[in-house]
The first five atom37 places (N, CA, C, CB, O) and aatype in JSON, in Angstrom:
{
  "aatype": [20, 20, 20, 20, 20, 20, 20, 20, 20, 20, 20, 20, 20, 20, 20, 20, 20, 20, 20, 20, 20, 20, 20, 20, 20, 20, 20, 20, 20, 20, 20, 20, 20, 20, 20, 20, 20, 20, 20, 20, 20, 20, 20, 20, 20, 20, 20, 20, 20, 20, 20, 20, 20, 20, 20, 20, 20, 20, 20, 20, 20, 20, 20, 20, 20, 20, 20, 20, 20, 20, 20, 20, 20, 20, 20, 20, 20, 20, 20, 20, 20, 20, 20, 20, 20, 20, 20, 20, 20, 20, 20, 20, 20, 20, 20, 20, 20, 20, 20, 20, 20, 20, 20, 20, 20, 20, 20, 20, 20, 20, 20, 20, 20, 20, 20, 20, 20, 20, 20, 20],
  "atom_mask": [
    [1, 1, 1, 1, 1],
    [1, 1, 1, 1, 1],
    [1, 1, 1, 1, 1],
    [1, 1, 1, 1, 1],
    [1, 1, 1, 1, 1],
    [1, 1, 1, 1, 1],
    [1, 1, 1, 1, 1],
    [1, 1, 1, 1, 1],
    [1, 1, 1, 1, 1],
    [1, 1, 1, 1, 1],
    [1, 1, 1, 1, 1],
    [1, 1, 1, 1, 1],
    [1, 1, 1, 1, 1],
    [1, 1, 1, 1, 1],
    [1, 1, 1, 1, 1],
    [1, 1, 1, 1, 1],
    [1, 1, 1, 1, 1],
    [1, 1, 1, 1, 1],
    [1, 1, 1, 1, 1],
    [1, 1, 1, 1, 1],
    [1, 1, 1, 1, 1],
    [1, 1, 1, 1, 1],
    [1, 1, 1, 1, 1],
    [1, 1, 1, 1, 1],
    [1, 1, 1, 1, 1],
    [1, 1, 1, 1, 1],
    [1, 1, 1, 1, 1],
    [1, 1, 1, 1, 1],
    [1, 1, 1, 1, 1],
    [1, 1, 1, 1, 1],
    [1, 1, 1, 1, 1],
    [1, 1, 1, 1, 1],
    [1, 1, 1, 1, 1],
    [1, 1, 1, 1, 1],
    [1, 1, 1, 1, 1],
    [1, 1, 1, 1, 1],
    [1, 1, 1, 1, 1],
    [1, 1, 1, 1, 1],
    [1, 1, 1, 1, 1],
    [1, 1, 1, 1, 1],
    [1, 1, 1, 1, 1],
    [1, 1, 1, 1, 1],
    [1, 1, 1, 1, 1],
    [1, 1, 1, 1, 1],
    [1, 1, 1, 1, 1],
    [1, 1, 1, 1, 1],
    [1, 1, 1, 1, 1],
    [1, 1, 1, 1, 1],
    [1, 1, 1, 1, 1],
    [1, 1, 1, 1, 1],
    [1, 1, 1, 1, 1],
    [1, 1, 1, 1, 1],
    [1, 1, 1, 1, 1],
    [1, 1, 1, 1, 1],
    [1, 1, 1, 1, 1],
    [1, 1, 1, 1, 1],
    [1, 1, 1, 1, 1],
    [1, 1, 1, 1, 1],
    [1, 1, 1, 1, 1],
    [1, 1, 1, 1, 1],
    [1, 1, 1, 1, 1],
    [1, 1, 1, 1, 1],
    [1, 1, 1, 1, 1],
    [1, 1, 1, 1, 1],
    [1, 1, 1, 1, 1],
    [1, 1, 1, 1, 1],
    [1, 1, 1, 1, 1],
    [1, 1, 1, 1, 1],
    [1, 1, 1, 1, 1],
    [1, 1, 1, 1, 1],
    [1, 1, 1, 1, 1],
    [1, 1, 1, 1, 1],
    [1, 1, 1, 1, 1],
    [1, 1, 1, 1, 1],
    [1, 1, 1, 1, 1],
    [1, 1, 1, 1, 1],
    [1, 1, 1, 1, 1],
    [1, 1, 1, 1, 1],
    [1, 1, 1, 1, 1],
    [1, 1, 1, 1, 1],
    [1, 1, 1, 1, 1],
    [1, 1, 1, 1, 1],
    [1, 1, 1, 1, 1],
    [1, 1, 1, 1, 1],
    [1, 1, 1, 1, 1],
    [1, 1, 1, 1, 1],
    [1, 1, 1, 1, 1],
    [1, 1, 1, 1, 1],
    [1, 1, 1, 1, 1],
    [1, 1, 1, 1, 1],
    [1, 1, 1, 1, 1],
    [1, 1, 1, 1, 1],
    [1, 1, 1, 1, 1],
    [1, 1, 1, 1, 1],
    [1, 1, 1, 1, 1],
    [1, 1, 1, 1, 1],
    [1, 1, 1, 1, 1],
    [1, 1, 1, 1, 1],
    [1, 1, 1, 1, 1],
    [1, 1, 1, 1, 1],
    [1, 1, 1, 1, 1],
    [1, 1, 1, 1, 1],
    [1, 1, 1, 1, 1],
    [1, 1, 1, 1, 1],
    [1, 1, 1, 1, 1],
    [1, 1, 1, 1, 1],
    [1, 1, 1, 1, 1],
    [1, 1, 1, 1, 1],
    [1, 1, 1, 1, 1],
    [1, 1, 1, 1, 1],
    [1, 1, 1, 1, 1],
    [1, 1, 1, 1, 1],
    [1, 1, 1, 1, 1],
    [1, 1, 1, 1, 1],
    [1, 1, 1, 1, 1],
    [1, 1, 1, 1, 1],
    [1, 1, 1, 1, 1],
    [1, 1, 1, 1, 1],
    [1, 1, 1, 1, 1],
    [1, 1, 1, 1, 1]
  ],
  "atom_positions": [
    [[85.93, 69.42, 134.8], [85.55, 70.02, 133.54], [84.46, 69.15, 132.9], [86.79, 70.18, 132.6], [84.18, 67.98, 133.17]],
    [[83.88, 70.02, 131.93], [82.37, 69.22, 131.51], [83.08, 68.28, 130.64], [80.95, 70.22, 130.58], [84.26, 68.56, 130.44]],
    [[82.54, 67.05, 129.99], [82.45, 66.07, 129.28], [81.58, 66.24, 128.19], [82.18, 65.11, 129.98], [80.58, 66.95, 128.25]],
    [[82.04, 65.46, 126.94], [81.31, 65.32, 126.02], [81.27, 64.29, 124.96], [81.37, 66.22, 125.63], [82.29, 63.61, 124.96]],
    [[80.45, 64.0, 124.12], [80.65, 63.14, 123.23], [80.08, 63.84, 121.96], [80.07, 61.83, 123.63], [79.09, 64.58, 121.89]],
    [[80.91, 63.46, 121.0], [80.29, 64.38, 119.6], [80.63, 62.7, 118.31], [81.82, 66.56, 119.07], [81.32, 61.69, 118.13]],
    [[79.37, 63.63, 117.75], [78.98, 62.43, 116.57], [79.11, 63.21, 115.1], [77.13, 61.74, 116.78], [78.25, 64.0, 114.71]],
    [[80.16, 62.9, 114.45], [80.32, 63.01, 113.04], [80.7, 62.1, 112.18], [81.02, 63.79, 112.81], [81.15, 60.99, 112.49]],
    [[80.5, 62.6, 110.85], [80.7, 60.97, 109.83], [81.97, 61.89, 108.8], [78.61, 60.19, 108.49], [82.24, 63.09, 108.75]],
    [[82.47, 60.89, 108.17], [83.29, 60.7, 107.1], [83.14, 60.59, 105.83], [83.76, 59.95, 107.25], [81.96, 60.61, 105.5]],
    [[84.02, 60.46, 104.81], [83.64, 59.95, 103.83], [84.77, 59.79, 102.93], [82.64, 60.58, 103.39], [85.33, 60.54, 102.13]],
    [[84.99, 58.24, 103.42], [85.92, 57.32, 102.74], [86.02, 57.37, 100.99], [85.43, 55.86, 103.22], [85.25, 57.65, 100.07]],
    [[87.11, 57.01, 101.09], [87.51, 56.71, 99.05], [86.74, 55.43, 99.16], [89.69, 56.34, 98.26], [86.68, 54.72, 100.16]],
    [[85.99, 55.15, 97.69], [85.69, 53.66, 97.64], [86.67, 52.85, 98.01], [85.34, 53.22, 96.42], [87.77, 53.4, 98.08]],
    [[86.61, 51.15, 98.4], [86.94, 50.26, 98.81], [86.83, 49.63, 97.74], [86.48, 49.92, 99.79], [86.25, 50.1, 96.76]],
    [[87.49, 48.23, 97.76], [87.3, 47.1, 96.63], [85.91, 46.32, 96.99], [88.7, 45.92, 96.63], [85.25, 45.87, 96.05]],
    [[85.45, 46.14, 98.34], [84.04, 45.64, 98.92], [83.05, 46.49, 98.68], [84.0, 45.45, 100.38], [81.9, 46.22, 98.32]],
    [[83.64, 47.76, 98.91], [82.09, 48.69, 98.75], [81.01, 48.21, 97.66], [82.42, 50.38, 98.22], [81.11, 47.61, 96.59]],
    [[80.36, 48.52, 98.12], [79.12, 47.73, 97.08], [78.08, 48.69, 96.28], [78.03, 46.7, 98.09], [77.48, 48.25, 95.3]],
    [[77.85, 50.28, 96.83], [77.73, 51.41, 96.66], [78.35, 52.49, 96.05], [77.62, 51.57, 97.37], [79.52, 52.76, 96.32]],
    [[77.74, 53.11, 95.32], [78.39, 54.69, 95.1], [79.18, 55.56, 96.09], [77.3, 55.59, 94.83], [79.88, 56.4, 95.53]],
    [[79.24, 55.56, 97.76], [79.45, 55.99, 98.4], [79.77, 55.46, 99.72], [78.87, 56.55, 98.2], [78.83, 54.81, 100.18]],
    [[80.84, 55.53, 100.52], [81.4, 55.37, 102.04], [81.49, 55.84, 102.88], [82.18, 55.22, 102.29], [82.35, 56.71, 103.06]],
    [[80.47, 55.4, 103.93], [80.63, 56.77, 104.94], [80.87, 56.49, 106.57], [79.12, 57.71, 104.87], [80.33, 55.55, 107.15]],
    [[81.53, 57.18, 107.04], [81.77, 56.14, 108.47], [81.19, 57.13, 109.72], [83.8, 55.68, 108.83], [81.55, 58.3, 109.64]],
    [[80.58, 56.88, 110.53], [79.37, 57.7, 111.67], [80.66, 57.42, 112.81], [77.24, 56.66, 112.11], [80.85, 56.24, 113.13]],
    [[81.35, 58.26, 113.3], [82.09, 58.15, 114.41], [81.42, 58.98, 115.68], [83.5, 58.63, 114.05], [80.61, 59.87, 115.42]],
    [[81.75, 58.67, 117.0], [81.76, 59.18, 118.18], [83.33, 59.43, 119.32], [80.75, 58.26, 118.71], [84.1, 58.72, 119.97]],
    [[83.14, 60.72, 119.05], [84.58, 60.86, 119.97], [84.0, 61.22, 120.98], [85.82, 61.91, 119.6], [82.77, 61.32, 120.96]],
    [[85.04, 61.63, 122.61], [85.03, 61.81, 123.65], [85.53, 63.22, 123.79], [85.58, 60.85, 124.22], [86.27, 63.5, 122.85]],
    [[85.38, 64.19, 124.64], [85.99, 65.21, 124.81], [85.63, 65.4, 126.2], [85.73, 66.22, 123.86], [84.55, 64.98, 126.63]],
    [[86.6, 66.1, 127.05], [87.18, 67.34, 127.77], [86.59, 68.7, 127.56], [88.54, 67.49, 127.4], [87.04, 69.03, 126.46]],
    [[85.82, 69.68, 128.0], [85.51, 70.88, 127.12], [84.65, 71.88, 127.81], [84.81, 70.44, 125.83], [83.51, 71.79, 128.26]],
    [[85.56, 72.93, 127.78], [84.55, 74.25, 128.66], [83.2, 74.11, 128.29], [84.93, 76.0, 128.24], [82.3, 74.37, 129.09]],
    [[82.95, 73.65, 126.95], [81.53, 74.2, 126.39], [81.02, 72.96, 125.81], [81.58, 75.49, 125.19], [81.57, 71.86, 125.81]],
    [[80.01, 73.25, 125.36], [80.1, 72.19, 124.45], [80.59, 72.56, 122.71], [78.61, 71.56, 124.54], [81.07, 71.86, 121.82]],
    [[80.17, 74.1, 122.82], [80.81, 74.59, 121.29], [82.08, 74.52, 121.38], [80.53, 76.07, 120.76], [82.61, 75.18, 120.49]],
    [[82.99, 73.88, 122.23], [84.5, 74.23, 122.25], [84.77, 72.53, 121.97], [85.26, 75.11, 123.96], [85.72, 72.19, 121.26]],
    [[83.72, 71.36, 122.67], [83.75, 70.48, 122.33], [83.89, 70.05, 120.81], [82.99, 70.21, 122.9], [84.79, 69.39, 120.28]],
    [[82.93, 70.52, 120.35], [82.43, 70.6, 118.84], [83.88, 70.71, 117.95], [81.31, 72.1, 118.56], [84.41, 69.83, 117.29]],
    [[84.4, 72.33, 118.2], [85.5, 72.66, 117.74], [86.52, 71.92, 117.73], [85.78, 73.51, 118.16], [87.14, 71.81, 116.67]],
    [[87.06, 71.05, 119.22], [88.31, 70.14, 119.02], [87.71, 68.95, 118.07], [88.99, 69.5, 120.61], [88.49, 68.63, 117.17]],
    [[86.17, 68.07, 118.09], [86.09, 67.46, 117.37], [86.49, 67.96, 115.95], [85.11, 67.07, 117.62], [87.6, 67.55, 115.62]],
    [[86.01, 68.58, 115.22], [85.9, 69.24, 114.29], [87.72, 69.15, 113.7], [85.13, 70.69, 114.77], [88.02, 68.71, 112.59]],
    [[88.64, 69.62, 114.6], [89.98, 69.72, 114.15], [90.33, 67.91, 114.23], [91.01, 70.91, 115.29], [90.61, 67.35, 113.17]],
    [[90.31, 67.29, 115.22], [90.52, 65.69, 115.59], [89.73, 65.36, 113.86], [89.39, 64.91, 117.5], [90.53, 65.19, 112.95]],
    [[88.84, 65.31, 113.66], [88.22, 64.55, 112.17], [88.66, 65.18, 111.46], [86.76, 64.43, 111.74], [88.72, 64.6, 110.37]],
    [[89.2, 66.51, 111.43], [89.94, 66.87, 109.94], [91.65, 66.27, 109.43], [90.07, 68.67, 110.0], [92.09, 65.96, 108.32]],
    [[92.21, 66.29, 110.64], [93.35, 65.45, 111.26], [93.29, 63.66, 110.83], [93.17, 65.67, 113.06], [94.24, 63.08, 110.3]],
    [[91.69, 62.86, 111.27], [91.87, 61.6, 110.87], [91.5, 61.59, 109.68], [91.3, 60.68, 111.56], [91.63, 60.5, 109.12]],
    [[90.95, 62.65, 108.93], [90.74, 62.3, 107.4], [91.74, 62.53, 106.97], [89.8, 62.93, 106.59], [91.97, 61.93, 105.92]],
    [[92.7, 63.33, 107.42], [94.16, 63.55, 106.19], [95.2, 62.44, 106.59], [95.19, 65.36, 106.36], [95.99, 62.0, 105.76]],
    [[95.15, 61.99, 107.98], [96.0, 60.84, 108.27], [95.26, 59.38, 107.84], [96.34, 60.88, 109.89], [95.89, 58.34, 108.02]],
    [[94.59, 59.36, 107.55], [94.11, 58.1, 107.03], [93.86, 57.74, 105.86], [93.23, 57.84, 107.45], [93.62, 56.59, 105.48]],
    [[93.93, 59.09, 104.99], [93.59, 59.25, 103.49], [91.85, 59.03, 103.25], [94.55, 57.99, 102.56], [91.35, 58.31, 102.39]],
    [[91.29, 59.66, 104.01], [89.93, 59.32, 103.63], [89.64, 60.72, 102.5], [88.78, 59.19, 105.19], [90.49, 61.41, 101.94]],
    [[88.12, 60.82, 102.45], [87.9, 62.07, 101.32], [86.96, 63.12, 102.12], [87.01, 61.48, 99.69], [86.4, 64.03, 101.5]],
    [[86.88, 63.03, 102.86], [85.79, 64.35, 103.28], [85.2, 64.18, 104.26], [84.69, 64.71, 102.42], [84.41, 63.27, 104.51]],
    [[85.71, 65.57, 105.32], [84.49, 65.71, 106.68], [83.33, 66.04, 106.51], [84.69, 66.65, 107.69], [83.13, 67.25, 106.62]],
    [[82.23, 65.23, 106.22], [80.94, 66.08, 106.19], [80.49, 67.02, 107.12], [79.98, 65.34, 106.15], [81.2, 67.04, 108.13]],
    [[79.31, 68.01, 107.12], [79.35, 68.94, 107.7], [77.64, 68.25, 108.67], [79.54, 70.43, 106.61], [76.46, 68.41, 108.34]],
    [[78.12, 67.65, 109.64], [77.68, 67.81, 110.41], [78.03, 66.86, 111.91], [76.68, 67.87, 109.82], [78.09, 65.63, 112.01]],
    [[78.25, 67.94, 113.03], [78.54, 67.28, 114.41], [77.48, 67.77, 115.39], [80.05, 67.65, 114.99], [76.91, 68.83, 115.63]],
    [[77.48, 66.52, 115.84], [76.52, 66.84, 116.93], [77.04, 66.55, 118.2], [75.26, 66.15, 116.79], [77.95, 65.73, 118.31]],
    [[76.41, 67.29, 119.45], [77.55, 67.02, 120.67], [76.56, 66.77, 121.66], [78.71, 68.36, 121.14], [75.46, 67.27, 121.42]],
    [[76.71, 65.92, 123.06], [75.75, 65.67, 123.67], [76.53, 65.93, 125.07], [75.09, 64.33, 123.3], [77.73, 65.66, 125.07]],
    [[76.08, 66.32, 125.99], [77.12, 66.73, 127.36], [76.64, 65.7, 128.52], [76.86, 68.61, 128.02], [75.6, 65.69, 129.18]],
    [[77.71, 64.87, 128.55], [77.82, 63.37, 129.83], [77.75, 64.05, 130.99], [79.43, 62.29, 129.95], [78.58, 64.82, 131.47]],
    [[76.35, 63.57, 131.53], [76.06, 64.16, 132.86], [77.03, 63.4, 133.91], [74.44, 63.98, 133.25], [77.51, 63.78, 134.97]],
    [[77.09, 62.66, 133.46], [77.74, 62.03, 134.9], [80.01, 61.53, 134.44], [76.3, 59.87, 135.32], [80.36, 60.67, 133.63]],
    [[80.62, 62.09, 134.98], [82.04, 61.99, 134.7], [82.45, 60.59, 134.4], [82.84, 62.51, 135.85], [82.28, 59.65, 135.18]],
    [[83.15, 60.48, 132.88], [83.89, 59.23, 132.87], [85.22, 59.66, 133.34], [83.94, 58.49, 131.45], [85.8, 60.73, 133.14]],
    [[85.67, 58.44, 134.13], [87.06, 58.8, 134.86], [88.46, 58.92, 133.17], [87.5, 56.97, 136.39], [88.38, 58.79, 131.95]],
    [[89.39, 59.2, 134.07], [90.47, 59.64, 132.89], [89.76, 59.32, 131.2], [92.12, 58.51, 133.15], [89.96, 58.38, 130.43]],
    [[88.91, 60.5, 131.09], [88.52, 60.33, 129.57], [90.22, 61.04, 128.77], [86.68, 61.53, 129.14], [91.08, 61.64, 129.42]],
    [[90.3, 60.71, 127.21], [90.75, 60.62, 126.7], [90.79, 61.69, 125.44], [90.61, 59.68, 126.81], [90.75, 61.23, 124.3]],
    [[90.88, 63.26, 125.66], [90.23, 64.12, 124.35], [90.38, 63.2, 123.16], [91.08, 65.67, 123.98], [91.4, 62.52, 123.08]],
    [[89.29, 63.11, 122.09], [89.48, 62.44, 121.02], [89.32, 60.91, 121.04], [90.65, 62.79, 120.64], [89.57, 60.2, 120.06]],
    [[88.86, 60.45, 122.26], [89.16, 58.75, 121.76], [88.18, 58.32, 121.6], [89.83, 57.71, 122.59], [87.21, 58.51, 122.34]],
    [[88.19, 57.44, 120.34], [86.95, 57.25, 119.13], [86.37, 55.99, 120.31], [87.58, 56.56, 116.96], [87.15, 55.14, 120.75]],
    [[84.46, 56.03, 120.86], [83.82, 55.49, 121.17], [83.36, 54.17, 120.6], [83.28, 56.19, 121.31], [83.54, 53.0, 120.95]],
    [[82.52, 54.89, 119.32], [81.6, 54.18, 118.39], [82.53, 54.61, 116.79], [79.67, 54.9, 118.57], [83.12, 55.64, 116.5]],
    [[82.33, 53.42, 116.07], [82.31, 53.72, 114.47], [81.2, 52.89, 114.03], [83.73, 53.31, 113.61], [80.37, 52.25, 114.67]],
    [[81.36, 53.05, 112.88], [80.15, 52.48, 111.64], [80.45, 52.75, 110.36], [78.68, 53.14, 111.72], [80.29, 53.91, 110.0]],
    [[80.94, 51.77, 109.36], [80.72, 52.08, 108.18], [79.52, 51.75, 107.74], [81.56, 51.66, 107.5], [78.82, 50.89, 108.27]],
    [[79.09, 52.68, 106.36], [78.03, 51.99, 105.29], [77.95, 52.88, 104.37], [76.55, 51.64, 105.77], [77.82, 54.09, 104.23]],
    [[78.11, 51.55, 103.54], [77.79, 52.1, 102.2], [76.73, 52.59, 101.96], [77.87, 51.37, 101.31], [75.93, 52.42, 102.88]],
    [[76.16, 53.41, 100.69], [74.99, 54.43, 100.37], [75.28, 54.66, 98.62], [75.16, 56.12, 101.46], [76.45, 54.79, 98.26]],
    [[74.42, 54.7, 97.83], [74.13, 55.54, 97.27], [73.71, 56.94, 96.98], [73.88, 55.17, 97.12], [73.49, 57.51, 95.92]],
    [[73.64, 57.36, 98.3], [73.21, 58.78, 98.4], [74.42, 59.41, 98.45], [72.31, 59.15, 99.58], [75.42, 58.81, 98.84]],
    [[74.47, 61.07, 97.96], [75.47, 61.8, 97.47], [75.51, 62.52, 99.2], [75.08, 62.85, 95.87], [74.53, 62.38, 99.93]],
    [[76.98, 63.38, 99.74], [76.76, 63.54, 101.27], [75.8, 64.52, 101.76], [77.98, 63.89, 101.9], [75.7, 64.67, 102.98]],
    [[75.18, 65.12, 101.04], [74.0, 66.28, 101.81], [72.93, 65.37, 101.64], [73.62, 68.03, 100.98], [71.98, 65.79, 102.31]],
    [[72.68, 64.5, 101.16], [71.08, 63.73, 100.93], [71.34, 62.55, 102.05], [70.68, 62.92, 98.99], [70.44, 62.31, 102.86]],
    [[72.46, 61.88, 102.09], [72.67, 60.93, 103.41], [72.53, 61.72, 104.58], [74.12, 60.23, 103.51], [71.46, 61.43, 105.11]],
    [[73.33, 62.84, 105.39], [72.83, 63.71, 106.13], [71.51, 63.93, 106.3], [73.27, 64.59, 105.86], [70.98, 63.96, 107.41]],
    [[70.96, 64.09, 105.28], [69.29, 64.49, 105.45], [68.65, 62.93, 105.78], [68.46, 65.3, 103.7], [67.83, 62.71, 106.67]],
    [[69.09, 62.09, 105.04], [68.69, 60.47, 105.84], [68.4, 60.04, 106.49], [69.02, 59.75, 106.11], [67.39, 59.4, 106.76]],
    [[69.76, 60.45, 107.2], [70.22, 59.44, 108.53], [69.87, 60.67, 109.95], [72.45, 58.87, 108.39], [68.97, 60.56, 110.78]],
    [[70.54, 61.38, 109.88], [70.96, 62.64, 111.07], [70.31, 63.76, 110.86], [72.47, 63.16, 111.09], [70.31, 64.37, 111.93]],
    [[69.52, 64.6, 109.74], [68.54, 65.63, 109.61], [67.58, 65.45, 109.03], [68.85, 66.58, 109.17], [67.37, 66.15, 108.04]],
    [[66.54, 64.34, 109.49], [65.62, 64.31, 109.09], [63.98, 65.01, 109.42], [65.82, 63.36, 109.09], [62.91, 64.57, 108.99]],
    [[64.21, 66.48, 110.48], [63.75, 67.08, 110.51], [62.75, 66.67, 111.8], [63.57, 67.33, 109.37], [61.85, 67.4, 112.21]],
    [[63.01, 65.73, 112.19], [61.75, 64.95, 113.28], [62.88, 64.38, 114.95], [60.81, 62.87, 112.07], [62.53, 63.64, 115.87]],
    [[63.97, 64.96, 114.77], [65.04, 65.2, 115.63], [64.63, 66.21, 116.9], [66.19, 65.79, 114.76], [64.27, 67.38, 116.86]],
    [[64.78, 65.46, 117.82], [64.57, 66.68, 119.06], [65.86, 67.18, 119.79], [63.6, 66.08, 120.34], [66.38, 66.78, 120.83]],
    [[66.17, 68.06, 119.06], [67.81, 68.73, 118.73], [67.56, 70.16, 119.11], [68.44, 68.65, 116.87], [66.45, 70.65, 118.91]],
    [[68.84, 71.08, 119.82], [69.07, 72.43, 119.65], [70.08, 72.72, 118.5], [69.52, 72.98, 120.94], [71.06, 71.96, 118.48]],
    [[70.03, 73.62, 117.6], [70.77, 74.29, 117.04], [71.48, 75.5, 117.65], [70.18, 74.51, 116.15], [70.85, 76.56, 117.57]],
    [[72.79, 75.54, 118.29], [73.48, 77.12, 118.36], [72.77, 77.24, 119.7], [73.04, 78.53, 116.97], [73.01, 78.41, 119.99]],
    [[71.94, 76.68, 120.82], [71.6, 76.76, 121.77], [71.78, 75.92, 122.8], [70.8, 76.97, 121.61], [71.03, 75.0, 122.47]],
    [[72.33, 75.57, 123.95], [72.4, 74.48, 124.47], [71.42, 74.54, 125.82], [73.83, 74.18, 124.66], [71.04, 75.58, 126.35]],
    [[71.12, 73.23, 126.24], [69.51, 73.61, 127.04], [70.75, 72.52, 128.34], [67.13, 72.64, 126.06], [71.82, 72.16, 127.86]],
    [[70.49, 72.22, 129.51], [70.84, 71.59, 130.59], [72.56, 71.71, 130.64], [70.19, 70.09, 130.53], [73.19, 71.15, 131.54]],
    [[73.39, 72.68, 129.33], [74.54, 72.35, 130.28], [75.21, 73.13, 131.36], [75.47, 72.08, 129.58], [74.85, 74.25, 131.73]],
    [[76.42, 72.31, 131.93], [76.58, 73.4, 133.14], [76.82, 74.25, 133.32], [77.02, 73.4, 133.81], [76.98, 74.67, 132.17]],
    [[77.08, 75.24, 134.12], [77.96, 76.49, 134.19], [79.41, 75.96, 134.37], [77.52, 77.53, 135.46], [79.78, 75.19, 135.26]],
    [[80.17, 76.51, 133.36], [81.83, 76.44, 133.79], [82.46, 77.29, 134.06], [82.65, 76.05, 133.04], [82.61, 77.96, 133.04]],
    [[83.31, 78.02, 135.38], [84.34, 78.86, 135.73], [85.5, 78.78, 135.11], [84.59, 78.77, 136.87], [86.36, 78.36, 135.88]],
    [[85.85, 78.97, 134.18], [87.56, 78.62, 133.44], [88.33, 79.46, 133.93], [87.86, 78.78, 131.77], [89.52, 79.46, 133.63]]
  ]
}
């Protein structure tokens, strides 16, 4: 089955360190996944899941998914790769536009270009 990795951020309650108006944490999970929109989807439920189990404040709205050409052995649906916190002053649609849509991205939207065919 195809592989994937998807990248979404968070957005933590302030901290006593935070130093900013705002907390935001850039995660990378692993997935298992007919598609990659099906990828997307389990991410999507997995980060809504670690924001209510962790007490954070909000999934921002945006994931991005990239399809691992080559198989990691016993991957793990869901197991967090990469994190990153940082603080910001920016409110979450203007950090988004920041960091991850800044318009100069060589990205598909709703189209996916090289992935495989899957028989399910």
């Amino acid at each position: 089955m195809p592989q994937y990795s998807v990248r979404h951020c968070i957005e933590w309650f302030l901290r006593e360190e935070t130093k900013l108006a705002h907390l935001y944490e850039e995660r990378i999970t692993l997935w298992s996944a007919e598609s990659i929109h099906r990828a997307i989807e389990r991410a999507e439920s997995e980060a809504q899941r670690y924001c209510e189990q962790n007490h954070h404040k909000a999934v921002l709205d945006l994931f991005q998914a990239y399809w691992l050409p080559e198989e990691v052995p016993k991957i793990l649906n869901g197991h967090e790769v990469f994190s990153l916190l940082r603080d910001s002053d920016l409110e979450p649609d203007d950090y988004l536009d920041a960091h991850f849509d800044t318009e100069h991205e060589h990205q598909t939207e709703n189209d996916v270009l090289n992935e495989p065919d899957v028989n399910v």
